[in-house]
C-alpha positions in Angstrom: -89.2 2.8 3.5 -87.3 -0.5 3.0 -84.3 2.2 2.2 -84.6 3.5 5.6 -84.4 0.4 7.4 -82.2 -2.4 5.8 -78.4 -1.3 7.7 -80.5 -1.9 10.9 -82.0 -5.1 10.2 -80.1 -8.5 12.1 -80.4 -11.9 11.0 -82.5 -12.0 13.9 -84.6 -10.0 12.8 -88.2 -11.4 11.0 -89.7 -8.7 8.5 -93.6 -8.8 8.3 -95.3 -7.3 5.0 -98.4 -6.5 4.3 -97.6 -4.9 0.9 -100.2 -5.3 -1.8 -98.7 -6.0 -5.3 -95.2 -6.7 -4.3 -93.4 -10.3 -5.1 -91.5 -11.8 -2.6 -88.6 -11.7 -4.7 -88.8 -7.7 -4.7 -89.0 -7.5 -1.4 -85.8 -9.2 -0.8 -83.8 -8.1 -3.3 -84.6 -4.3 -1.8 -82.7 -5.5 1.6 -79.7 -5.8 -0.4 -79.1 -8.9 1.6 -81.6 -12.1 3.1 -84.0 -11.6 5.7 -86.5 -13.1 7.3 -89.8 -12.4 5.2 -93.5 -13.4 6.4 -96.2 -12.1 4.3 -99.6 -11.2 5.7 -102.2 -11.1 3.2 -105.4 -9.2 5.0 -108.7 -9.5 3.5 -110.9 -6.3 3.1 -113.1 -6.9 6.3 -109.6 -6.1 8.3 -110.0 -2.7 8.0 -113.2 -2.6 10.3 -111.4 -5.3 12.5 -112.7 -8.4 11.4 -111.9 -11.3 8.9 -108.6 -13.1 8.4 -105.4 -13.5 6.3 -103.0 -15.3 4.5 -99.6 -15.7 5.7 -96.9 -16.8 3.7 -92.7 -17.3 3.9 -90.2 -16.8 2.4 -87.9 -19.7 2.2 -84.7 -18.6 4.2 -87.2 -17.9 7.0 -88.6 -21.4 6.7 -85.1 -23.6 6.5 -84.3 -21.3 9.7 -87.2 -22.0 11.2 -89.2 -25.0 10.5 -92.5 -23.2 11.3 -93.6 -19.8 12.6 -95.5 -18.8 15.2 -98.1 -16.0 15.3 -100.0 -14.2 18.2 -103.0 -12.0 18.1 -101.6 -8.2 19.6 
C-alpha cells in the first residue's frame, strides 16, 4: 500500500496508521523520505464502535507542529 502512495504524498501531507505490529521507524523508512506520522492505536471495543485509542508521533511531525489536533468524523 505504502508502495502505491509515497510519489503522491507532500510535506503537507499527515499520514495516519493504524497498523498493528509495525515500528515507527518501518513505517518511515517505507516512504523513502519524512512524513508526517500519527499513530492510532485502537482498542478491541472499536470494532463495535466504542472504546478509545492511543495516539502517538512521530517526531518530524511534532517539531513541525508543536501539537496535533484530532476531531471525531
Amino acid at each position: 500500500m505504502i508502495d502505491e502512495i509515497k510519489n503522491s504524498v507532500s510535506d503537507n501531507t499527515v499520514i495516519v496508521s493504524i497498523v498493528a505490529g509495525q515500528a515507527i521507524e518501518t513505517i518511515e523508512k517505507a516512504f523513502e523520505h519524512n512524513i508526517k506520522l500519527v499513530r492510532v492505536m485502537p482498542n478491541t471495543p472499536a470494532l463495535v464502535g466504542e472504546g478509545n485509542g492511543g495516539i502517538d508521533t512521530e517526531q518530524q511531525c511534532y517539531k513541525r507542529r508543536n501539537r496535533c489536533s484530532c476531531k471525531r468524523v
